[in-house]
Each structure stands twice: as structure tokens, then as C-alpha cells.
GUTOR-95840 format. One line per 8 residues: number of its first residue (from 1); their letters; for each residue x, y, z of C-alpha. Coordinates in steps of 0.001 Angstrom, whole numbers. Layout:
! GUTOR-95840
NUM) a) X Y Z  ...
! end
This chain:
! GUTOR-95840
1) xxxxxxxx) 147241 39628 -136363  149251 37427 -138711  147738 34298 -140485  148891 32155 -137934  147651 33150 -135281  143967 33261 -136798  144659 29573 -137762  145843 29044 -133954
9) xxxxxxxx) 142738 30295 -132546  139990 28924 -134669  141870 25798 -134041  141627 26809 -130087  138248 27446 -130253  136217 24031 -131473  139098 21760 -129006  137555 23996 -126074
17) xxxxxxxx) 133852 23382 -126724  134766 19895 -127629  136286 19299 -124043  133548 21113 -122472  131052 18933 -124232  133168 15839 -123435  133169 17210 -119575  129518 18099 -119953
25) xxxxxxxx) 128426 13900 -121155  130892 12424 -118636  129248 14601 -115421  126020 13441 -117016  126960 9734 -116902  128258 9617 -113862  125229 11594 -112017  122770 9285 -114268
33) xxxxxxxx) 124554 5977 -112606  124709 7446 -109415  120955 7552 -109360  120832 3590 -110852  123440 2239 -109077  125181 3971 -106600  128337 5418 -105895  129939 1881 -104503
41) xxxxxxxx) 128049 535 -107864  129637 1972 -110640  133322 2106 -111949  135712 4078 -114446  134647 2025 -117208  130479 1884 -116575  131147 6160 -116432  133306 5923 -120048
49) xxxxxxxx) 130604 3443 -121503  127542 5831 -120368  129512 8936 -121779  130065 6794 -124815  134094 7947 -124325  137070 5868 -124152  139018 5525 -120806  142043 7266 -121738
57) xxxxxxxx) 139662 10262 -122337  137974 9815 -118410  141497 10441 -117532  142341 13309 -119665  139799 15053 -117098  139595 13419 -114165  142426 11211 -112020  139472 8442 -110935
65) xxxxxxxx) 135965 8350 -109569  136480 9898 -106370  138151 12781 -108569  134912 12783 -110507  132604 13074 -107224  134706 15664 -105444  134918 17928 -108691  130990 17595 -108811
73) xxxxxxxx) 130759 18505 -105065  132680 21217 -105337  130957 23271 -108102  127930 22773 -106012  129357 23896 -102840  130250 26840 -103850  127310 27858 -105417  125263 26545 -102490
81) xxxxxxxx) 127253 27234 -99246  127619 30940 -98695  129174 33409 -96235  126011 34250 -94531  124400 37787 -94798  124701 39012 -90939  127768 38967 -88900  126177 36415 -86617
89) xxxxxxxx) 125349 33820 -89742  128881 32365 -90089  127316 29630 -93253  124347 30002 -95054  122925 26700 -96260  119525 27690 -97076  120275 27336 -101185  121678 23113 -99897
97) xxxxxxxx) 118422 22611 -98058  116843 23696 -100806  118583 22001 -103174  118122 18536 -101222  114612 19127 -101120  114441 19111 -104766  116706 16011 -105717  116536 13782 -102530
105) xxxxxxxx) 117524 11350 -104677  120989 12210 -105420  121440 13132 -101610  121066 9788 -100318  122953 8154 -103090  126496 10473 -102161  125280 10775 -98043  122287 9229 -97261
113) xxxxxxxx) 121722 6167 -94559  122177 3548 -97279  125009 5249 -99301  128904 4368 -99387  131117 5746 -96215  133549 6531 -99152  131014 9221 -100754  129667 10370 -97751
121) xxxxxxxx) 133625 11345 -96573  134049 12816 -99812  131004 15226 -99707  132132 15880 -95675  135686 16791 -96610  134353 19078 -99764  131950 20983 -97267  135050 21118 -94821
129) xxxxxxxx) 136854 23032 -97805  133980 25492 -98710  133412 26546 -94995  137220 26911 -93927  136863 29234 -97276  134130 30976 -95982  136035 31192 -92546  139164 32542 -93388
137) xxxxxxxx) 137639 35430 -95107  135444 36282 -92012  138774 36205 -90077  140397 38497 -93079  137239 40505 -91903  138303 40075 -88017  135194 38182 -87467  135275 36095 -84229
145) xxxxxxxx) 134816 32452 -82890  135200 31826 -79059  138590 30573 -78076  140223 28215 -78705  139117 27438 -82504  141036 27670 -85294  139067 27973 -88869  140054 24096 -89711
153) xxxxxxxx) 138285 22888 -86424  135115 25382 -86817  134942 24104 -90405  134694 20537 -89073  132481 20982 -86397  129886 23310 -88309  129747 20850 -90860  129359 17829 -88612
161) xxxxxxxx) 126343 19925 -87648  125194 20226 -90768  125518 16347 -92145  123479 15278 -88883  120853 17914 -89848  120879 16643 -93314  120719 13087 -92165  117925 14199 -89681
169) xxxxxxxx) 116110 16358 -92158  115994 13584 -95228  114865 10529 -92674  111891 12270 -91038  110362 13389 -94105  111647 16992 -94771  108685 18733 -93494  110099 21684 -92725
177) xxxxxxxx) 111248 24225 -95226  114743 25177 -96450  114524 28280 -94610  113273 26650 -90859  116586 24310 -91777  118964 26935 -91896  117408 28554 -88354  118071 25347 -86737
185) xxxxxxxx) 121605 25281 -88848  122280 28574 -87695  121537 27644 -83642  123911 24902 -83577  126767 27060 -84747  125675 30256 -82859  127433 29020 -79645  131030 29252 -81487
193) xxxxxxxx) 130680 33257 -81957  131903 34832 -79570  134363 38177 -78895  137703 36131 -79232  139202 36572 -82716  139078 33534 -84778  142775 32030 -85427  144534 31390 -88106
201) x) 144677 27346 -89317
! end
């Protein structure tokens, strides 16, 4: 390995931990405000202040707010929406209930009664992504929806099901547990399984 490329990566090496930690302070900020203020509450600029960065460095990692929120939503989608464990169990959501149950507060900020139409399309559209995901590899594994769905409109419908669950769940108290939501999850999609082959998109 010649000099130079030593020098080039234990140059590499502090810029990458420096970005993450950037990353890290503006996620931080923005969830921090979220629970203050809102979604429709907060801008670019309250998000830079908080994470004690400039703007031009917001934009270095994210385009705008929204950009901010769906990144967020994303990581967490994929660790909490699964392919479920049985043929039969197209989405498991049982880590989201979960998850809900333990920071309500955050919920109804992004999708809750009182929070912006903006954030709550945001989180649907993210969800949309993670179960089409999900989807397509059941079809890769010739699982089957009944006719006529495609794995676009399943992915909209099962998580239509699941917002109004969540909405239901959150208002009435959330006295049942994660895993009683995902049964009644589970029966609201069970009547799209059937023996016709789901479609492509």
C-alpha cells in the first residue's frame, strides 16, 4: 500500500464518522421538534438551529423536510414491517404496534387525529413502499392474492387497513396488546389470499 493511499484513507475515515455524527444530531433535532412542535410546526432552519448546523449542511443530507421525515420512516419500516412468518401472514406489524405502544407520542405527531395531512401521506406512501417490497418477493415466491390485484393495489389497501387500525388502536386507549393488533391486522387482509397468483405491478 503506498503512502498515499494510507493518507487517503485515514483522511476517509474521520469525514465518515463526522457525517454520521452530523446525520446522527440532525435526526435528533428534527424527532426532538417533532415532539414540541409538530411536523406543520417546524422548518429547515428550526431543524439546522436544534442540530446546531448550518443550512447548507441540512442539504448536504437531505433535499427538505419531507426528505428528512420519509428517510426517518423508512429506516423504521423496514425494521418494523416484515414479510410475515406463515404463508397466510402476507405483513407482520406486530414489531409497529409495538413500537406505537411505546412512543405514542411521536405517532400522533407524524399520523395521529391532530397531526398534518402532509405527514400522515408521507408515513402512508412509506408503508405503501415497504409492503409492495414485501409483496413482490411473495410473488417471486408465487405466493397468491385473489384476482384481480396487482402488488401496488394490495400494498394500498393493506395499508389503508392498517392506518385505520392505528388510528383506531391510539384513540381508544390501546388496550389491547401488539400481538391481539396484528390478529385483527392479519383478518382484514386475509380475504385478499386466495389461489390466483398475485400480478406483477
Amino acid at each position: 500500500m503506498s503512502l498515499t493511499r494510507q493518507q487517503r484513507e485515514g483522511v476517509r475515515k474521520p469525514i465518515d464518522r463526522r457525517i454520521l455524527r452530523t446525520r446522527r444530531n440532525i435526526d435528533a433535532a428534527f424527532l426532538g421538534l417533532l415532539q414540541r412542535r409538530g411536523y406543520e410546526g417546524i422548518c429547515v432552519s428550526d431543524i439546522a438551529r436544534e442540530a446546531d448546523v448550518g443550512r447548507a449542511t441540512f442539504y448536504e443530507h437531505y433535499t427538505s423536510k419531507d426528505d428528512l421525515l420519509r428517510a426517518q420512516l423508512r429506516q423504521v419500516s423496514e425494521v418494523l414491517l416484515r414479510e410475515g412468518a406463515v404463508r397466510r401472514c402476507l405483513l407482520d406489524a406486530t414489531a409497529l404496534f409495538s413500537h406505537v405502544r411505546e412512543v405514542p407520542v411521536l405517532y400522533r405527531v407524524v399520523a395521529g387525529r391532530t397531526a398534518a395531512a402532509r405527514s400522515l401521506r408521507i408515513m402512508q406512501e412509506v408503508m405503501e413502499e415497504r409492503a409492495m417490497a414485501v409483496l413482490d418477493e411473495r410473488l417471486a415466491a408465487r405466493a397468491s392474492l385473489r384476482a384481480p390485484l396487482t402488488s401496488s393495489v394490495a400494498s394500498r389497501l393493506i395499508v389503508a387497513n392498517l392506518t385505520a387500525l392505528l388510528a383506531w388502536w391510539t384513540e381508544n386507549g390501546m388496550k389491547e396488546t401488539a400481538s391481539e393488533m396484528q390478529v385483527l391486522f392479519q383478518s382484514c387482509v386475509d380475504s385478499m389470499v386466495g389461489e390466483t397468483p398475485l400480478t406483477s405491478r
